[in-house]
NUSEDREN-455431 format. One record per atom (N, C-alpha, C): residue number from 1; residue in one letter; atom name; x, y, z. Coordinates in nm, 3 decimals, decimal comma. Each point is the difference from the previous one (the first is absolute). Layout:
BEGIN
SITE     n   res   atom        px        py        pz
SITE   NUM     A     CA         X         Y         Z
...
! end
This chain:
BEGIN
SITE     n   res   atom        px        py        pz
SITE     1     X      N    -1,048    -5,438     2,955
SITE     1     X     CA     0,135     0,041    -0,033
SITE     1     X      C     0,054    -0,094    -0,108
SITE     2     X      N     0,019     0,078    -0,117
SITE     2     X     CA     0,097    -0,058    -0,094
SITE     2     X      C     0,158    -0,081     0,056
SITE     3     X      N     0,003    -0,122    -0,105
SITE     3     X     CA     0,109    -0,097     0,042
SITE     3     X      C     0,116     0,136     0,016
SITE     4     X      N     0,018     0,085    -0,136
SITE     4     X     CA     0,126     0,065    -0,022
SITE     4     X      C    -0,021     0,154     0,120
SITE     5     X      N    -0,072     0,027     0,042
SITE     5     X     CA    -0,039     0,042     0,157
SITE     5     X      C     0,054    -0,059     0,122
SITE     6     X      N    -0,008    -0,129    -0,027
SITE     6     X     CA     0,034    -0,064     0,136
SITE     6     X      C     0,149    -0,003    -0,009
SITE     7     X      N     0,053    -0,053    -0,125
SITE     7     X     CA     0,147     0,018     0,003
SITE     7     X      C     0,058     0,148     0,027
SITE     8     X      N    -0,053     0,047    -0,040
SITE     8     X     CA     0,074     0,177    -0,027
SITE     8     X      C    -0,020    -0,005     0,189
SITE     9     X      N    -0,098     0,024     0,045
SITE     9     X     CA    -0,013     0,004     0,165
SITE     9     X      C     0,117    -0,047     0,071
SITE    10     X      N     0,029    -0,133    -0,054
SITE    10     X     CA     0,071    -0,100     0,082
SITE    10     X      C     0,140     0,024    -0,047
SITE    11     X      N     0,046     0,051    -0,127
SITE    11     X     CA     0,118     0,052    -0,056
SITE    11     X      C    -0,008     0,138     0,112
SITE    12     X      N    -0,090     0,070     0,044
SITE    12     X     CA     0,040     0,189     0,033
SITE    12     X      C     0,001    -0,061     0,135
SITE    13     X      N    -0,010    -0,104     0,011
SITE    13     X     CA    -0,018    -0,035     0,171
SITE    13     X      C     0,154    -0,091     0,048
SITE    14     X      N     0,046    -0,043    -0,117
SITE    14     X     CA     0,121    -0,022    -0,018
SITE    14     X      C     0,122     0,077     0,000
SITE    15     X      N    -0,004     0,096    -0,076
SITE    15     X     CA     0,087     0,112    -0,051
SITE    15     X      C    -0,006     0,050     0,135
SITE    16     X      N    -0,046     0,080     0,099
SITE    16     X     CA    -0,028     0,089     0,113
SITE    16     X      C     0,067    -0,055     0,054
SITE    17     X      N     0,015    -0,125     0,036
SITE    17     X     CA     0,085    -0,070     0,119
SITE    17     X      C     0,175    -0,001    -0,078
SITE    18     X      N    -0,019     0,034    -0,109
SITE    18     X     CA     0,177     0,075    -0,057
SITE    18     X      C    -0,002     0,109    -0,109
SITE    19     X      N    -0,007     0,103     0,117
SITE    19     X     CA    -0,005     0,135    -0,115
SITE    19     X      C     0,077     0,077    -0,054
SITE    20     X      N     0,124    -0,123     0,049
SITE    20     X     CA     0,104     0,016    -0,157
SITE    20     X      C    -0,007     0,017    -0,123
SITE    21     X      N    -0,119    -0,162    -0,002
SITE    21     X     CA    -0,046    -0,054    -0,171
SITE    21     X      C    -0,049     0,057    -0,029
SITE    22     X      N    -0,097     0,007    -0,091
SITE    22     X     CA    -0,080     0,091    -0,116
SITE    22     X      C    -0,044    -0,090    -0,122
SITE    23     X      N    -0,085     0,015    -0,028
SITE    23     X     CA    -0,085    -0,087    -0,147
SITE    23     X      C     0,040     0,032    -0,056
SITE    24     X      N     0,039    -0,045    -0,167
SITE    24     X     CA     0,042     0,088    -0,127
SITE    24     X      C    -0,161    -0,075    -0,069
SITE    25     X      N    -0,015    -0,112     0,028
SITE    25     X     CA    -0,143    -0,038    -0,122
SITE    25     X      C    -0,059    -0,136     0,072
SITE    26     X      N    -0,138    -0,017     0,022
SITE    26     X     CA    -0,055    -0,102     0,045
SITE    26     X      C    -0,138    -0,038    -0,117
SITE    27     X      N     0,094    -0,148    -0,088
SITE    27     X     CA    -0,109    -0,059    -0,098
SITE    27     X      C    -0,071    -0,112     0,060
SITE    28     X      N    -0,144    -0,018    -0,073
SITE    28     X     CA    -0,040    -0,110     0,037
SITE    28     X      C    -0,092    -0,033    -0,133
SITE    29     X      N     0,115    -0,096    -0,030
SITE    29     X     CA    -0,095    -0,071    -0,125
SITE    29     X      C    -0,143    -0,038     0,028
SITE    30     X      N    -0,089    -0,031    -0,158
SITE    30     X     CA    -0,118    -0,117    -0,014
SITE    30     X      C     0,029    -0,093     0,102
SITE    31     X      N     0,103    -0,065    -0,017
SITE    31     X     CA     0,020    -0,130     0,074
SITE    31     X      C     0,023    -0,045     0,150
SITE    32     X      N     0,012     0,133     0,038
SITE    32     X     CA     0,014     0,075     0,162
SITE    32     X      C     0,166    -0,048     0,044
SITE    33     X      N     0,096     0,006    -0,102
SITE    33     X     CA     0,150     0,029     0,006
SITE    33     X      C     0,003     0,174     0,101
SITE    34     X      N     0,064    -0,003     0,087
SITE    34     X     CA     0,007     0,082     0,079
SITE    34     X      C     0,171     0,043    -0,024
SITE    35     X      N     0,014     0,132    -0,085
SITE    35     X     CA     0,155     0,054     0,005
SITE    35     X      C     0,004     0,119     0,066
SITE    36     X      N     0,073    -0,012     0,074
SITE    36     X     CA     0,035     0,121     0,065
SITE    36     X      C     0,179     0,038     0,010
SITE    37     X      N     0,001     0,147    -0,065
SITE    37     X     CA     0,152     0,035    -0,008
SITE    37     X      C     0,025     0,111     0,083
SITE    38     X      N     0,107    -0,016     0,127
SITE    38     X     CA     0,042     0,080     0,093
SITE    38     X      C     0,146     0,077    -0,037
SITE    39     X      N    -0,010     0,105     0,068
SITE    39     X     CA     0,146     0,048    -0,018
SITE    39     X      C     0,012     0,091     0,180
SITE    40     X      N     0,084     0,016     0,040
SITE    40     X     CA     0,064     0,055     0,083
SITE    40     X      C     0,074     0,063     0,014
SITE    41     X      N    -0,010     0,113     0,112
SITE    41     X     CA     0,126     0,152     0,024
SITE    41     X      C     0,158    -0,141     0,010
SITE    42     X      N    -0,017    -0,084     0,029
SITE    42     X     CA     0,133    -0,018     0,021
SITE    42     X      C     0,013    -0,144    -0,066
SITE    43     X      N    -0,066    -0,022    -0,082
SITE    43     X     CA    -0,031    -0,113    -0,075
SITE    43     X      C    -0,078    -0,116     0,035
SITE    44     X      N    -0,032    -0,099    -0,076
SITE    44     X     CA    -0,122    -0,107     0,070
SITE    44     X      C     0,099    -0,129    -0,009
SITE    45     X      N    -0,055    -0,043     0,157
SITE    45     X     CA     0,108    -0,090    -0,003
SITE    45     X      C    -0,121    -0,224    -0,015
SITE    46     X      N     0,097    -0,100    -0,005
SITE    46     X     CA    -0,084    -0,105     0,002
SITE    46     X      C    -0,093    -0,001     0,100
SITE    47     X      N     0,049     0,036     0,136
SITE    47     X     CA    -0,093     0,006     0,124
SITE    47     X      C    -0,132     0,107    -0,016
SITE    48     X      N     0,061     0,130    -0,079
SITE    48     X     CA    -0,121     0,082    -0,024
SITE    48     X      C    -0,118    -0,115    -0,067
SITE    49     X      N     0,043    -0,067    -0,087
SITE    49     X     CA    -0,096    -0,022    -0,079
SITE    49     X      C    -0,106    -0,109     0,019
SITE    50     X      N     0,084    -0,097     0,093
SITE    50     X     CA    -0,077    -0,096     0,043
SITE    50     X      C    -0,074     0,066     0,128
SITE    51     X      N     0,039     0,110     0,045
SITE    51     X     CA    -0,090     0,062     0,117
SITE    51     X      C    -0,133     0,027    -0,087
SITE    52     X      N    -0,005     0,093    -0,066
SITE    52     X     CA    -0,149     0,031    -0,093
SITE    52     X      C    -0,027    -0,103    -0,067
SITE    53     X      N     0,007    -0,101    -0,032
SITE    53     X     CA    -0,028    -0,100    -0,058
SITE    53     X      C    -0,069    -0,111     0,083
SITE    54     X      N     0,026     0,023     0,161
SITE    54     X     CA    -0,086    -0,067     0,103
SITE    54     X      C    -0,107     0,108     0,021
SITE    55     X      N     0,032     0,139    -0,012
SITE    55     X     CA    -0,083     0,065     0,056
SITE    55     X      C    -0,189    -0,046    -0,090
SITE    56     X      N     0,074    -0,015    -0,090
SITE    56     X     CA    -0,077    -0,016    -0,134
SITE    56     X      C    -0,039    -0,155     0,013
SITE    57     X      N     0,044    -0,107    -0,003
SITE    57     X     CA    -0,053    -0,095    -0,032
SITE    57     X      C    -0,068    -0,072     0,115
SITE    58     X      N     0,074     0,011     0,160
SITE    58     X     CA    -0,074    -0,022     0,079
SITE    58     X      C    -0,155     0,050     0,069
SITE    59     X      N    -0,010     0,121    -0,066
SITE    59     X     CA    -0,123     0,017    -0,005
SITE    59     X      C    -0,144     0,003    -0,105
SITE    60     X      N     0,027    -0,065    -0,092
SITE    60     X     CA    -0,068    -0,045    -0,112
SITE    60     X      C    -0,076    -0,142     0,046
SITE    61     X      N    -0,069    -0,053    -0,074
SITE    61     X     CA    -0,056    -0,132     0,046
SITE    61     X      C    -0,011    -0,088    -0,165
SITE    62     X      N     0,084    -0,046    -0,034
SITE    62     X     CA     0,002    -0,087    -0,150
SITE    62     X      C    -0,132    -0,100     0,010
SITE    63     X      N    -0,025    -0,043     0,076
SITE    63     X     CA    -0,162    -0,038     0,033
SITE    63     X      C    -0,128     0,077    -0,099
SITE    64     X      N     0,000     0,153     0,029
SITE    64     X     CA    -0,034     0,111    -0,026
SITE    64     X      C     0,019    -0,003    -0,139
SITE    65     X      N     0,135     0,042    -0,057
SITE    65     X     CA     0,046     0,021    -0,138
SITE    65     X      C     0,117    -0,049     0,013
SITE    66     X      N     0,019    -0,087    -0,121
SITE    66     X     CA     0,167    -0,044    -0,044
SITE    66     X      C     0,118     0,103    -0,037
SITE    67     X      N     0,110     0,018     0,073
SITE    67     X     CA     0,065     0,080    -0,066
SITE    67     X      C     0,145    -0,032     0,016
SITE    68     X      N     0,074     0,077    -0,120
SITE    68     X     CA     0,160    -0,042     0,090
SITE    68     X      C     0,041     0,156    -0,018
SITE    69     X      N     0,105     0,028     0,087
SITE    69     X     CA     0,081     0,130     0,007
SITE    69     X      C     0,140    -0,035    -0,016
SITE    70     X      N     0,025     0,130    -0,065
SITE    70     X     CA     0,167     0,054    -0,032
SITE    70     X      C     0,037     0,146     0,076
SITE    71     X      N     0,062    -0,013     0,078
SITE    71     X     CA     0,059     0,137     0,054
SITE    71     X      C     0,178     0,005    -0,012
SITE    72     X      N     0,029     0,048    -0,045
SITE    72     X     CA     0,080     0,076    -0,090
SITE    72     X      C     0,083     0,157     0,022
SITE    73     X      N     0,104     0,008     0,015
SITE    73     X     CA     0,084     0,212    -0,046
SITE    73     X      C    -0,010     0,011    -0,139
SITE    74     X      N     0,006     0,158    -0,009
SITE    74     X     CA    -0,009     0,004    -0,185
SITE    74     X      C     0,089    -0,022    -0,096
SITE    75     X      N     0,135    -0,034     0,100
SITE    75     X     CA     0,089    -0,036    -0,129
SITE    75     X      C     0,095     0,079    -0,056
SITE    76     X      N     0,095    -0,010    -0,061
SITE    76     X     CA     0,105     0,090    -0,032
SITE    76     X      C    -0,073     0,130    -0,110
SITE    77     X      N    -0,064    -0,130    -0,085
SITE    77     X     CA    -0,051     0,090    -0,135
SITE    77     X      C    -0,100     0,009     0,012
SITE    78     X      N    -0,085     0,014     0,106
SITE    78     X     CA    -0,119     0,051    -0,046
SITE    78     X      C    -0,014     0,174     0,035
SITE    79     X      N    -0,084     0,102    -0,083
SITE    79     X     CA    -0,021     0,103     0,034
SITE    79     X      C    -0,017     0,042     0,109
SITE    80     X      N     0,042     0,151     0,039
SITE    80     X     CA    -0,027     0,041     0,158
SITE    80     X      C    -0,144     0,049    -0,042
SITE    81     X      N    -0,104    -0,007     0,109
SITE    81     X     CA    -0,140    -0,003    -0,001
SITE    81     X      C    -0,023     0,138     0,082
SITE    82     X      N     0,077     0,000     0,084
SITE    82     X     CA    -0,045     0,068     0,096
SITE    82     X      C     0,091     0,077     0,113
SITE    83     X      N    -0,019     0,173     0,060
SITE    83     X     CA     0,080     0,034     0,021
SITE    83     X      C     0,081    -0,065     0,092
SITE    84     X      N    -0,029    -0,040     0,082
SITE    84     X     CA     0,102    -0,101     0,134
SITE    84     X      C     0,094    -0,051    -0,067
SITE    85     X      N    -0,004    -0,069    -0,160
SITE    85     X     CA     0,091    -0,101    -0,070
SITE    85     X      C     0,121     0,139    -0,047
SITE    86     X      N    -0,051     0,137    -0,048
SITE    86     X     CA     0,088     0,120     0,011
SITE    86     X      C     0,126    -0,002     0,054
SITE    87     X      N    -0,116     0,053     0,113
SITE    87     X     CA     0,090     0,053     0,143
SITE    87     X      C     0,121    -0,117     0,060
SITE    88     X      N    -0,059    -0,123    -0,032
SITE    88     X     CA     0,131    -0,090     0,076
SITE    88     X      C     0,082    -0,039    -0,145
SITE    89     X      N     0,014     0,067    -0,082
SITE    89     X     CA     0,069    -0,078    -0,142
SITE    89     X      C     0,130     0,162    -0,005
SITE    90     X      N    -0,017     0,110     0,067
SITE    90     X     CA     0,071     0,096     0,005
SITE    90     X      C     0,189    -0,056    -0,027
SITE    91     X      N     0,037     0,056    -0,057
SITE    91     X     CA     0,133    -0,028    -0,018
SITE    91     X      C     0,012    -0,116    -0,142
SITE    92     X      N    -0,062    -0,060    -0,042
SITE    92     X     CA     0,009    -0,105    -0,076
SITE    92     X      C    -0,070     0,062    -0,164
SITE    93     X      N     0,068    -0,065    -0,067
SITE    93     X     CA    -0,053     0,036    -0,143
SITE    93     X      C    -0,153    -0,046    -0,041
SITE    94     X      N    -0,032     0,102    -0,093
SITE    94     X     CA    -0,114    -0,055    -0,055
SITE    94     X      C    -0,022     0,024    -0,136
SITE    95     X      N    -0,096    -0,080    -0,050
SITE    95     X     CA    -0,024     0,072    -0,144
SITE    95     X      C    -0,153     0,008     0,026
SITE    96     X      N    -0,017     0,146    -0,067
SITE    96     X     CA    -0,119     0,030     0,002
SITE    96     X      C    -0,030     0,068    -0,105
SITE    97     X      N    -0,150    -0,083    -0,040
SITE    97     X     CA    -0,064     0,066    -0,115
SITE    97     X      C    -0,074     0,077    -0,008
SITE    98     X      N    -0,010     0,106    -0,092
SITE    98     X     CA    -0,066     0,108     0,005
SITE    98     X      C    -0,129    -0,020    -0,115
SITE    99     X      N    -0,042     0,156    -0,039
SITE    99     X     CA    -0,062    -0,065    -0,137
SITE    99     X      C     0,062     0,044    -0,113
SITE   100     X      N     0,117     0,060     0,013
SITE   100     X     CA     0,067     0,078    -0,123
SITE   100     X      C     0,130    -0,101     0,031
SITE   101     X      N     0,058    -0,014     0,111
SITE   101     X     CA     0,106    -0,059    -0,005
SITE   101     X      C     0,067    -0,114     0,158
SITE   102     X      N     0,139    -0,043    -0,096
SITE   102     X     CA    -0,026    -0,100     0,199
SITE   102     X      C     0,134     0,039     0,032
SITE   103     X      N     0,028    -0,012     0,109
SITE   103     X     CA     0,078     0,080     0,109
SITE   103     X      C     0,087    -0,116     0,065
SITE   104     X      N     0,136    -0,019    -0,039
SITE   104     X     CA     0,091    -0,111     0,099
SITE   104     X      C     0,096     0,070     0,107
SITE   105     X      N    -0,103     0,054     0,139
SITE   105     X     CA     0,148     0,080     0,061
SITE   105     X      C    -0,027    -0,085     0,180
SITE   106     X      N     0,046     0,051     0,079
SITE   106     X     CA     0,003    -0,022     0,121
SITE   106     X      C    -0,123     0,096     0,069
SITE   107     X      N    -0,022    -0,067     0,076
SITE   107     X     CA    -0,181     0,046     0,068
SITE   107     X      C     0,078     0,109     0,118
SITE   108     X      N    -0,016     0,110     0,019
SITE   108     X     CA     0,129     0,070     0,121
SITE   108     X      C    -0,145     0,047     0,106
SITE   109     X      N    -0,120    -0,015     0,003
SITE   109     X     CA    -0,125     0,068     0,074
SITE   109     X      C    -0,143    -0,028    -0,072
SITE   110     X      N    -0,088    -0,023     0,111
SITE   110     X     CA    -0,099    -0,066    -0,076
SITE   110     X      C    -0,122     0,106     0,136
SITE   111     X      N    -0,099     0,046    -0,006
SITE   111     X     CA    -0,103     0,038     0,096
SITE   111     X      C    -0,161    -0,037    -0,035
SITE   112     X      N    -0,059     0,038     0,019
SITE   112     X     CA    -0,167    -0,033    -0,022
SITE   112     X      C    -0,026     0,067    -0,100
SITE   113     X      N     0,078     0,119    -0,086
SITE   113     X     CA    -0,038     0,003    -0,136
SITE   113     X      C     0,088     0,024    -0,108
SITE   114     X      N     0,168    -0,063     0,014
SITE   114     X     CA     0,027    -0,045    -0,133
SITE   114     X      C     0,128    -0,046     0,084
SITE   115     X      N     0,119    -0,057    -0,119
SITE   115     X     CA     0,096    -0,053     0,022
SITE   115     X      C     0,119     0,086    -0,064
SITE   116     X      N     0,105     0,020     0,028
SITE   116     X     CA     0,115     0,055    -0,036
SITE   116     X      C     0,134    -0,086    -0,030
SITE   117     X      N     0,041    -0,011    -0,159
SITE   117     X     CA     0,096    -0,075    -0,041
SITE   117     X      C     0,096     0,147    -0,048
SITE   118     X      N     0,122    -0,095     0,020
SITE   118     X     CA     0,102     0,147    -0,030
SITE   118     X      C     0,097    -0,108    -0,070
SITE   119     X      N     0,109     0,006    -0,099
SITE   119     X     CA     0,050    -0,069    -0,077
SITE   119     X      C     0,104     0,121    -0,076
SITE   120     X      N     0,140    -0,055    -0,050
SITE   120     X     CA     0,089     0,070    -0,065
SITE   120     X      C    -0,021    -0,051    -0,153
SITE   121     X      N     0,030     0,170    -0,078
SITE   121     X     CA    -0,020    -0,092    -0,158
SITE   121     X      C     0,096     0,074    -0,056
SITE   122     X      N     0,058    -0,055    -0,107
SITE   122     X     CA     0,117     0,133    -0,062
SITE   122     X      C    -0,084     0,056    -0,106
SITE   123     X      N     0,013     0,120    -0,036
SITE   123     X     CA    -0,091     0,098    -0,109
SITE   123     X      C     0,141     0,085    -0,062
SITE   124     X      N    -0,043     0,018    -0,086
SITE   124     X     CA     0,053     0,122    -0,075
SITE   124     X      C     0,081     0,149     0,101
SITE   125     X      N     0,091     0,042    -0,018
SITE   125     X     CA     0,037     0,077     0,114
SITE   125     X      C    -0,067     0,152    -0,107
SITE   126     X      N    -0,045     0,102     0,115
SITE   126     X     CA    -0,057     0,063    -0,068
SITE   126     X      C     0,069     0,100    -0,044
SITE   127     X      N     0,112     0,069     0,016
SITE   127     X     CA     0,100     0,091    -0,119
SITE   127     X      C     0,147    -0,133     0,005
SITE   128     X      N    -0,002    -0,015    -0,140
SITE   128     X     CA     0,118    -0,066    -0,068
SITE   128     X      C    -0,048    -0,145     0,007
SITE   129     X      N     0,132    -0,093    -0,042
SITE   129     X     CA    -0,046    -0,145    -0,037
SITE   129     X      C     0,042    -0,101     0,106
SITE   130     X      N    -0,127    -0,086     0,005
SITE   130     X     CA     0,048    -0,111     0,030
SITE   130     X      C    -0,117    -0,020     0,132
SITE   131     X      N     0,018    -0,088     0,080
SITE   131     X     CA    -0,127    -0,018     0,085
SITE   131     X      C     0,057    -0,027     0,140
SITE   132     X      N    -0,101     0,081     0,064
SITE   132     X     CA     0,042     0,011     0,158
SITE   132     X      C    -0,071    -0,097     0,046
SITE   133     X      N    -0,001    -0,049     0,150
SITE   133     X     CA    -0,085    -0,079     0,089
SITE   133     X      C    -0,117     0,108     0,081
SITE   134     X      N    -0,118     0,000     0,003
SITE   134     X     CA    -0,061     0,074     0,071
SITE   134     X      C    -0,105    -0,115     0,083
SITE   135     X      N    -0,046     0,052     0,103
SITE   135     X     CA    -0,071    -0,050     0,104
SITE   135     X      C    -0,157     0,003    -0,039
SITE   136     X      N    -0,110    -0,050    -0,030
SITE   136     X     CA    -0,104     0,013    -0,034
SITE   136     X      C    -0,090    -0,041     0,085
SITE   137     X      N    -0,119     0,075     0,023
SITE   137     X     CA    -0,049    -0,049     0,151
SITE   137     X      C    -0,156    -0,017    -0,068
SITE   138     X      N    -0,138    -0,064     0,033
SITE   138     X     CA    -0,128     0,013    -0,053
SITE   138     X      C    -0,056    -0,016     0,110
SITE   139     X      N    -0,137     0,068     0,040
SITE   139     X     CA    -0,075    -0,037     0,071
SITE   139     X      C    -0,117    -0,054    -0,073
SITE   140     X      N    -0,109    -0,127     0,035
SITE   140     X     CA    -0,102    -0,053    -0,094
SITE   140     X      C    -0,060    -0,057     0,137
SITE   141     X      N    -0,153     0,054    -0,039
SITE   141     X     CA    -0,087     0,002     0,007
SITE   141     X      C    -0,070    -0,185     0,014
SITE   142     X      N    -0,048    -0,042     0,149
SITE   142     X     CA    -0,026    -0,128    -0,020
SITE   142     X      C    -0,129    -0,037    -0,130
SITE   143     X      N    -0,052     0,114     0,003
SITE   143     X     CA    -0,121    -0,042    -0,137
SITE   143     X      C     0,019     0,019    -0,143
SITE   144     X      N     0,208     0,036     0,003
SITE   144     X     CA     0,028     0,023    -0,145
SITE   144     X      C     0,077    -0,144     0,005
SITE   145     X      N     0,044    -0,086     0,079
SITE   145     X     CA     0,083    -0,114    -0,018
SITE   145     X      C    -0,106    -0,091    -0,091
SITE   146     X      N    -0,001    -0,087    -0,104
SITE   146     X     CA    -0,033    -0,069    -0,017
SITE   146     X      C     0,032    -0,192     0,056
SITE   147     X      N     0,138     0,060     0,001
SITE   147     X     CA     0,021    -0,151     0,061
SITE   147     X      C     0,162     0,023     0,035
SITE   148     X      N     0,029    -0,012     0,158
SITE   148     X     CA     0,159    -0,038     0,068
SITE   148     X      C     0,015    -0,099     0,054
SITE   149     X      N     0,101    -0,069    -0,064
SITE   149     X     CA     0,132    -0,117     0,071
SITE   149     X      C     0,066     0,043     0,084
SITE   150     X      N     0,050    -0,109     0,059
SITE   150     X     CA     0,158     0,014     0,092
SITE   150     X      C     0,052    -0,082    -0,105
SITE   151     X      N     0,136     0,101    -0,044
SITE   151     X     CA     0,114    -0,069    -0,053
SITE   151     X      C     0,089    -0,134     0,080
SITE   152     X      N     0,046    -0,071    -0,009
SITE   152     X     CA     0,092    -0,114     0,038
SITE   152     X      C     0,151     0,003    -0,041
SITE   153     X      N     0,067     0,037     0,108
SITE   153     X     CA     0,142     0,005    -0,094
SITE   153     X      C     0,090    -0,082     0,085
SITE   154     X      N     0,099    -0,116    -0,046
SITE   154     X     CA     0,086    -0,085     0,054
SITE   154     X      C     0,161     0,058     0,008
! end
């Protein structure tokens, strides 16, 4: 069994005992730097992290191979990866890129195969002048997103 085997084991053997969390990315450098970035239905908290982070290091043997670990949430700005990061981001803005264009509206529904942003824009009113407010709704496709944020607003 590969070193990055034994971790991944000991990370899925971790995760199970809180199946809240969820992986977004597990690196392991040349140098056997061990990163692992979590996210959660209800967010990842310090205790989450030092929980997988024993799960993980107490069963390794540095004897064996030298290593150090980072366990880690993904962060305000990093991209949503994956649908779970969707489904719990509902209500909150996003920008999302497409390949023609990017999209700044509020996330209103997200399922296992796309997400739904709905957003007001003023346009042109269509007999006579001047511009109305209309409601604009998109549904997209998780394999047309190229890349979505959660917006941050104070």
């Amino acid at each position: 069994m590969t070193f990055k085997e034994k971790v991944q084991n000991l990370l899925d053997e971790g995760l199970s005992e809180k199946p809240e969390l969820f992986l977004i990315d597990l690196t392991i450098t040349d140098a056997y730097k061990i990163i692992v970035t979590l996210d959660g239905d209800n967010g990842v908290t310090l205790q989450d992290c030092i929980d997988i982070s024993r799960a993980i290091e107490h069963n390794l043997d540095r004897e064996e191979q030298d290593f150090s670990l980072e366990v880690a949430s993904g962060g305000v700005s990093s991209p949503l990866k994956h649908k779970r990061q969707y489904k719990k981001n509902i209500g909150r803005t996003l920008i999302v890129k497409l390949a023609t264009e990017t999209i700044e509206a509020p996330l209103t529904d997200a399922d296992d195969e796309k997400i739904v942003l709905e957003w007001e824009a003023r346009e042109p009113k269509k007999v006579g002048k001047g511009k109305e407010t209309v409601l604009k709704r998109q549904e997209i496709r998780y394999e047309d997103i190229k890349e979505a944020i959660v917006t941050v607003t104070f």
